[in-house]
C-alpha positions in Angstrom: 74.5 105.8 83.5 71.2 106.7 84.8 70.0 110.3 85.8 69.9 109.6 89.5 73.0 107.3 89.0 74.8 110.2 87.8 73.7 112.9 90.4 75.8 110.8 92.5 78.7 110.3 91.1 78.8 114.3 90.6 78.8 115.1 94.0 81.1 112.2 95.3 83.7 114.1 92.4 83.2 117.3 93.8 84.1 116.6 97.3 87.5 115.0 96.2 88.0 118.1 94.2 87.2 119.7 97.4 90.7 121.3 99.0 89.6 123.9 101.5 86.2 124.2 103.3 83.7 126.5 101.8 85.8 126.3 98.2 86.0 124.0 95.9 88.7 124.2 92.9 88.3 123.6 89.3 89.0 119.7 88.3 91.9 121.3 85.9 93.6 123.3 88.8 93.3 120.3 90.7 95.1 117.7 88.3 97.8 120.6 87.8 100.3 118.4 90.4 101.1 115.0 90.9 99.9 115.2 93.9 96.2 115.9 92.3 96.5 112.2 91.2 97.5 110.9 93.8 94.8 112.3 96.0 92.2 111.1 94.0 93.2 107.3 93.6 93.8 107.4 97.5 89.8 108.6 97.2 89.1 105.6 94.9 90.7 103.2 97.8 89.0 105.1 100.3 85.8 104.7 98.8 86.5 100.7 98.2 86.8 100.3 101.6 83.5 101.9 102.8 80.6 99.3 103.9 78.6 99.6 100.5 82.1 98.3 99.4 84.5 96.2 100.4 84.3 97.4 103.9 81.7 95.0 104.3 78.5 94.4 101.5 81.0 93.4 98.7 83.5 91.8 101.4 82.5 89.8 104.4 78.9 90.1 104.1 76.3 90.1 101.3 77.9 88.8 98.6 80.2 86.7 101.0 76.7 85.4 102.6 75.7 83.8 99.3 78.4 81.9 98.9 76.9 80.0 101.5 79.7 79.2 104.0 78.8 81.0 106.8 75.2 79.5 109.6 73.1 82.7 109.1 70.9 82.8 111.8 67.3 83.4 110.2 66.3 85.8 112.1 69.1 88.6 111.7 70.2 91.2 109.2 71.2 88.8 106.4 68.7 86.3 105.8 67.2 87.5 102.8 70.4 87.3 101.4 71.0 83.8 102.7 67.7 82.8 100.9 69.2 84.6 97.9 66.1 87.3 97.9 67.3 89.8 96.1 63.6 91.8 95.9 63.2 92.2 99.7 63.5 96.1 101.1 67.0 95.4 102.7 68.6 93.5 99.9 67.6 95.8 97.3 69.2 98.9 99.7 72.2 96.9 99.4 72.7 95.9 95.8 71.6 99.5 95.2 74.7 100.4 97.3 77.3 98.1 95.6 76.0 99.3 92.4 76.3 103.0 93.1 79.3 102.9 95.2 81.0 100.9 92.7 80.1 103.3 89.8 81.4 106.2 92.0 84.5 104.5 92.4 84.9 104.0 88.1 83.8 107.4 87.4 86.8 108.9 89.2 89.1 106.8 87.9 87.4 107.8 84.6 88.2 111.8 86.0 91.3 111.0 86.4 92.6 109.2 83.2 90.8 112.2 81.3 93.5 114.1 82.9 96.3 112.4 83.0 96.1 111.3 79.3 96.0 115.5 78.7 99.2 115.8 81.0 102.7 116.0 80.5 104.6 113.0 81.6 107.4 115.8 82.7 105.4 116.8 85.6 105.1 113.0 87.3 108.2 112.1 89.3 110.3 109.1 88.2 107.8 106.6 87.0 104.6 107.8 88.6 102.7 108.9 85.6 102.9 105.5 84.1 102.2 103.8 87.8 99.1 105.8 88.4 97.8 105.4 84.9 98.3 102.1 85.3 96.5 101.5 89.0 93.4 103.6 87.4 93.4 101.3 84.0 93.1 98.0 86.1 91.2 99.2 89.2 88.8 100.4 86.1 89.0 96.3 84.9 89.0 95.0 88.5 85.8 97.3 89.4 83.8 95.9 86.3 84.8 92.5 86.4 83.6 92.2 90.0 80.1 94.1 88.7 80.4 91.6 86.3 80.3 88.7 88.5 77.7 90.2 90.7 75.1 91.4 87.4 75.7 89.7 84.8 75.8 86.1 83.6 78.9 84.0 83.6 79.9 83.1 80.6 79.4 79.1 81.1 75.6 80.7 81.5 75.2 82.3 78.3 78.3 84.4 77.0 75.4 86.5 74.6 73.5 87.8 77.6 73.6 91.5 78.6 76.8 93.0 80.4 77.1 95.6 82.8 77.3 99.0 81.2 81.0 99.3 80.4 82.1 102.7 81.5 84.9 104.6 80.4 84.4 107.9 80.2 83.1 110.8 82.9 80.2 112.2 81.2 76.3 112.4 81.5 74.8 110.2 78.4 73.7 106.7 79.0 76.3 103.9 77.9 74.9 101.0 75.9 75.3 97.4 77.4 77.1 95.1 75.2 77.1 91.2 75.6 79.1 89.5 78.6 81.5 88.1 76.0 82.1 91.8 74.6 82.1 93.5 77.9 85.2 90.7 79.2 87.1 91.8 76.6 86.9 95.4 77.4 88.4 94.1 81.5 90.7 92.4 80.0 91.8 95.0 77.5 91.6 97.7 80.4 93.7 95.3 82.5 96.7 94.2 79.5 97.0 97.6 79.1 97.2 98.1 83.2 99.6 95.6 82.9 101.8 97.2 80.8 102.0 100.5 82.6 102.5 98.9 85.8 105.4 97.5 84.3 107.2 100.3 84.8 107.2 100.2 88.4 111.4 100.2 88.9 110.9 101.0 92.3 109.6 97.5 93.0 112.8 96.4 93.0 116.3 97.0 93.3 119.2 95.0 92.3 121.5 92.8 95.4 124.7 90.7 95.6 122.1 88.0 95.3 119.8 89.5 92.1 116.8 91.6 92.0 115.0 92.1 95.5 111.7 93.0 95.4 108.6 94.9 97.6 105.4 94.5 97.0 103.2 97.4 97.8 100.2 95.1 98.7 98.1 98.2 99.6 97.7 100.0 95.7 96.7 97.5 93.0 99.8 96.2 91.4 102.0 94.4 88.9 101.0 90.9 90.3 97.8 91.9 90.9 97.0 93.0 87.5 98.6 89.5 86.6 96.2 87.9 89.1 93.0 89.6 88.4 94.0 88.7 84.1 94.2 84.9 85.2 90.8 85.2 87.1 89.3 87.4 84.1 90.2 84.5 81.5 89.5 81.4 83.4 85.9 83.0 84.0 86.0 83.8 80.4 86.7 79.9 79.9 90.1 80.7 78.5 92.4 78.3 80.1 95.8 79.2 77.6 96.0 82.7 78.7 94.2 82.5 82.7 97.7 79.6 82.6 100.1 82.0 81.6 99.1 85.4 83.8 98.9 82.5 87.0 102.4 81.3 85.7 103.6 84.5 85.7 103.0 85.1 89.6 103.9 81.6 90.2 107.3 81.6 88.4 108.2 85.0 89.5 107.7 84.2 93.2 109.6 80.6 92.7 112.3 82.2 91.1 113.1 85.7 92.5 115.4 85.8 95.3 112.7 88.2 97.7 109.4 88.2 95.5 107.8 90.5 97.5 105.1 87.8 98.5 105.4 84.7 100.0 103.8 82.0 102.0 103.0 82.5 105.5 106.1 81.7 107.7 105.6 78.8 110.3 107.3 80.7 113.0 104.1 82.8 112.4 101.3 80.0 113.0 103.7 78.9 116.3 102.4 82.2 118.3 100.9 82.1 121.3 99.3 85.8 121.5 96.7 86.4 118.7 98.1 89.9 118.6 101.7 88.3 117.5 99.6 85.6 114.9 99.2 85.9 111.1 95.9 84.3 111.0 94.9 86.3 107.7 98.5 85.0 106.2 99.2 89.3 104.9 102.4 87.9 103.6 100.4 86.3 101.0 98.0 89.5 100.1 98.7 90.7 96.8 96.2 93.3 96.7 94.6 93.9 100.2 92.6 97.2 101.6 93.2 99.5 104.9 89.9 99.5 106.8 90.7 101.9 109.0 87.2 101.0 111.3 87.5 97.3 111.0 87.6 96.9 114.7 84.3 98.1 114.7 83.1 95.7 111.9 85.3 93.0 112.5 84.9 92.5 115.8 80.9 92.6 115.9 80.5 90.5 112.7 83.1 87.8 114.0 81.9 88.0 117.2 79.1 87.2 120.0 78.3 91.1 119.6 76.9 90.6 116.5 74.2 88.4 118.1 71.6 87.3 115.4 73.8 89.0 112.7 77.3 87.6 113.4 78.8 85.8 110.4 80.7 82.8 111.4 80.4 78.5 110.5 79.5 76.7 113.4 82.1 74.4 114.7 80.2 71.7 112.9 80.3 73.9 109.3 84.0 74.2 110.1 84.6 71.3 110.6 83.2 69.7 107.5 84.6 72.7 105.7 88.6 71.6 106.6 88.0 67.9 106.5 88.2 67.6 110.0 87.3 64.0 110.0 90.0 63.5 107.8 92.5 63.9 110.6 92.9 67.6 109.2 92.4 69.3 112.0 95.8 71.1 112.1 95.3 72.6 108.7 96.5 76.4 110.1 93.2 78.1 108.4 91.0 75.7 110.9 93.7 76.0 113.8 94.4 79.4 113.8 91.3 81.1 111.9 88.9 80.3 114.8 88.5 81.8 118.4 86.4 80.7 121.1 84.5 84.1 122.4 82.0 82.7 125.2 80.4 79.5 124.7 80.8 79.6 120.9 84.2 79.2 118.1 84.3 82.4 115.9 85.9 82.8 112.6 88.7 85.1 113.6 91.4 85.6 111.0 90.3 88.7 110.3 90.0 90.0 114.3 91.3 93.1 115.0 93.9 92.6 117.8 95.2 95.0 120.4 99.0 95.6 119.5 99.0 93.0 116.5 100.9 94.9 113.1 98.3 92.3 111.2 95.4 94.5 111.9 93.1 96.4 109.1 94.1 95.0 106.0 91.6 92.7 104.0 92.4 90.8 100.8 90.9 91.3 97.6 93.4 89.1 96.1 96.0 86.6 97.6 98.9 84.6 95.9 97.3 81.0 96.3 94.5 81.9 93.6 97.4 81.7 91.3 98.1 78.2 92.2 94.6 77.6 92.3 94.0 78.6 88.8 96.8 77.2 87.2 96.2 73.4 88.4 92.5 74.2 86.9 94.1 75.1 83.6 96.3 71.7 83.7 93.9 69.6 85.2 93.8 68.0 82.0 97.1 68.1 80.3 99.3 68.1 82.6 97.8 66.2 86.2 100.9 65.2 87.9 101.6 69.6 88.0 98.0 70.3 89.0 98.1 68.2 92.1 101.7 69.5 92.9 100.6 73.0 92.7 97.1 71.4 95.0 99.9 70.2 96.8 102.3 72.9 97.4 99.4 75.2 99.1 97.6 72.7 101.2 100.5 70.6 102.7 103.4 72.3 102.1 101.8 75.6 103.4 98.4 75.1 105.2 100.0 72.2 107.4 97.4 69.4 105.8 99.8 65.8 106.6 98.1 63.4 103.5 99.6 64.6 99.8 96.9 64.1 96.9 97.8 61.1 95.1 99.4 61.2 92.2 96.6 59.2 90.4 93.7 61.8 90.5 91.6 61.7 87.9 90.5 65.9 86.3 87.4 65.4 88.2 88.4 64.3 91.4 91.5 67.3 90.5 88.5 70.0 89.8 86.8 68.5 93.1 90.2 69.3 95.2 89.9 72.5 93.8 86.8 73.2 95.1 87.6 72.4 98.2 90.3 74.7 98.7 88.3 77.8 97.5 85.8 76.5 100.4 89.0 76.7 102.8 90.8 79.4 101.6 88.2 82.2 101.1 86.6 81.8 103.6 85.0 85.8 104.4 87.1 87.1 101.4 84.4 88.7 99.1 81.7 85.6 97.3 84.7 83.9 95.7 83.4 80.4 96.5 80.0 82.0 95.2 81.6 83.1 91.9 83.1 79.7 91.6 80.1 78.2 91.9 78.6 80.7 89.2 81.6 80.8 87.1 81.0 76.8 86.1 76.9 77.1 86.3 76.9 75.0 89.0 73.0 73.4 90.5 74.0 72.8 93.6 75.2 75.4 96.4 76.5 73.4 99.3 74.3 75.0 102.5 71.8 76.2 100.5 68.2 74.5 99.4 68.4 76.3 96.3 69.7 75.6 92.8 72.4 77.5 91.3 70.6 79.4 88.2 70.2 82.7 86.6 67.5 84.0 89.5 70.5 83.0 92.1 73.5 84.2 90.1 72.5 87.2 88.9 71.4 90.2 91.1 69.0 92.4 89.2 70.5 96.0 88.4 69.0 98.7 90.5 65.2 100.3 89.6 66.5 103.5 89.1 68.8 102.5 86.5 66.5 100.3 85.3 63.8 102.9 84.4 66.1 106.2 83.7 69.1 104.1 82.3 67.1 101.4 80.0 69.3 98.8 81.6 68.2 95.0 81.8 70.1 92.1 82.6 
């Protein structure tokens, strides 16, 4: 990466490598242990949940922003991005943050698979040097991917454009850009061999009277998540076969195990009277999902009237249009329970923090119905009648919509059902209706004025790495 890049990335290493105050231990002395491992993937999540992260930029605010779901009032803090500016002062503070933060977040991963590829398997307890390889390999994949969707062009857009610099390695020298289509296949090799690894995870399960049961550790990126993020990777890649079979996978495992370690959000759940005692995010369904341990702070000014000009939240006219409303879908549980009056104006509230509610901190980066989601798109064609059962199975059999989809759906009207799930579903979960949009080339952005095209999709990689790096995009 670039020079200033780089400086960076150097000092975020140090301080993980940092043990005591005023010392600082050599990176071999600290990847003597497990433990050394451990504490620096717990550093990597750490780092993902910051507000140049996750926390908020790459979560419920700039890049969820352009998807174009929220009423941005156009006087507060994120109307540049509403207008998809990406030149303005403020915007290009934030990109510059994504980019860097994200980077950070690679390069120790890149630390530690340096080391642990050195190490001797002896010293890892159990499984653990297989699990940890694995977490780093895919959060490596998932960390690109999601720089991919942010800097590069989809593949629908022009496959033989420029990727983001592909990474792998914790050095100083610049690394060449390759094409989107090449730099995909590095995720998804970084994420099949994840996948492997991850395999290994024995303690995900153990065995009953009544088969295997399994847990789910929702808060490290796992097994199912790796299968998740390779179904997303391909069906952006415009590989329908194999984003089918990594969605099957999650779907047939959770349809067929006797406790997946997912599942659907209980109804008992969306019958609670006390906020603090509802599900309103449905966590049961997370299959990768960050502790923010300051959410109430950010949370709970976004989502609410604190936020003033720069709270992020539908109007109760946007919501309404967004969950059909009018369609006598007003008791879908995502409209019903995802919105809180706070004065004289509805909030979006599934992800308030609550006093006393065990639901509180945890944000999704990816949740079981994108499985669903993307295999009805893969057999929207070839197989109908099980796309609009799988359409079917999230949005009445587990969002409370009344009216099935008719059995005679065409693959457009399909695709269009689709569409309007992702507008549902991900509502403040990270520019996934965005990426949707991008991921077909779509012209038109509902909410927005503007067309969907290169200057909309694609955010321009920072100046600095620009002119020390040579990139372009």
């Amino acid at each position: 990466m670039g020079y200033c890049l780089l400086a960076m990335v150097l000092a975020s290493c140090n301080d993980w490598l940092d043990v005591e105050p005023k010392s600082q231990i050599k990176e071999e002395n600290h990847f003597d242990r497990e433990g050394g491992y451990r504490d620096q993937l717990a550093g990597v999540y750490t780092m993902m949940t910051t507000q140049s992260m996750y926390g908020l930029n790459m979560g419920i605010g700039f890049v969820e922003v352009l998807s174009h779901s929220y009423d941005i009032n156009p006087n507060g803090a994120w109307r540049y991005a509403n207008d998809f500016d990406y030149t303005q002062t403020s915007s290009e503070t934030t990109i510059n943050a994504i980019w860097t933060a994200a980077y950070n977040a690679i390069a120790n991963l890149n630390v530690l698979l340096r080391n642990i590829d050195q190490a001797n398997p002896n010293m890892f307890e159990g499984n653990n040097y297989h699990i940890y390889r694995g977490e780093a390999l895919g959060l490596r994949g998932f960390l690109h991917f999601d720089l991919m969707r942010l800097f590069a062009c989809a593949p629908a857009m022009d496959s033989n454009a420029k990727g983001v610099p592909y990474v792998t390695e914790y050095a100083t020298g610049v690394v060449a850009q390759k094409s989107v289509s090449e730099t995909m296949q590095l995720v998804v090799q970084d994420l099949l061999a994840a996948r492997d690894e991850l395999a290994a995870d024995t303690a995900a399960y153990e065995m009953t009277s009544n088969g295997p049961n399994y847990t789910v550790s929702r808060n490290k990126f796992n097994y199912y998540a790796c299968c998740t993020t390779l179904a997303r990777a391909y069906l952006w890649m415009g590989d329908t076969q194999n984003a089918l079979k990594f969605a099957n996978e999650v779907i047939n495992h959770h349809d067929n195990a006797f406790s997946p370690g997912y599942d659907w959000v209980h109804y008992t759940s969306m019958q609670a009277t006390k906020r603090n005692e509802l599900d309103a995010a449905f966590t049961t369904e997370h299959l990768f999902q960050l502790v923010i341990n300051d959410w109430e702070d950010i949370g709970n000014f976004y989502f609410t009237r604190k936020g003033g000009a720069s709270s992020l939240t539908p109007t109760d006219a946007s919501a309404k249009d967004i969950y059909e409303f009018d369609r006598g879908f007003g008791n879908d549980y995502r409209l019903l329970k995802g919105f809180e009056q706070d004065g004289d104006q509805r909030f979006l509230a599934k992800f308030w923090y609550n006093e006393g509610s065990t639901f509180n901190n945890r944000y999704p980066l990816i949740r079981m119905s994108e499985a669903w989601y993307i295999a009805a798109e893969c057999l929207k064609q070839s197989n109908p009648a099980k796309a609009i059962e799988l359409l079917n199975t999230v949005r009445c059999d587990n969002r409370n919509i009344p009216e099935k989809l008719s059995e005679t759906l065409t693959a457009d009207q399909i695709q269009q059902e689709i569409y309007k799930e992702y507008r549902k579903e991900f509502l403040a979960e990270g520019g996934q209706l965005f990426f949707y949009y991008k991921r077909l080339n779509l012209s038109e952005i509902k909410g927005s004025s503007l067309h969907g095209g290169k200057q909309t999709y694609v955010l321009p990689i920072p100046s600095t790495d620009r002119e020390f790096g040579g990139y372009s995009n």
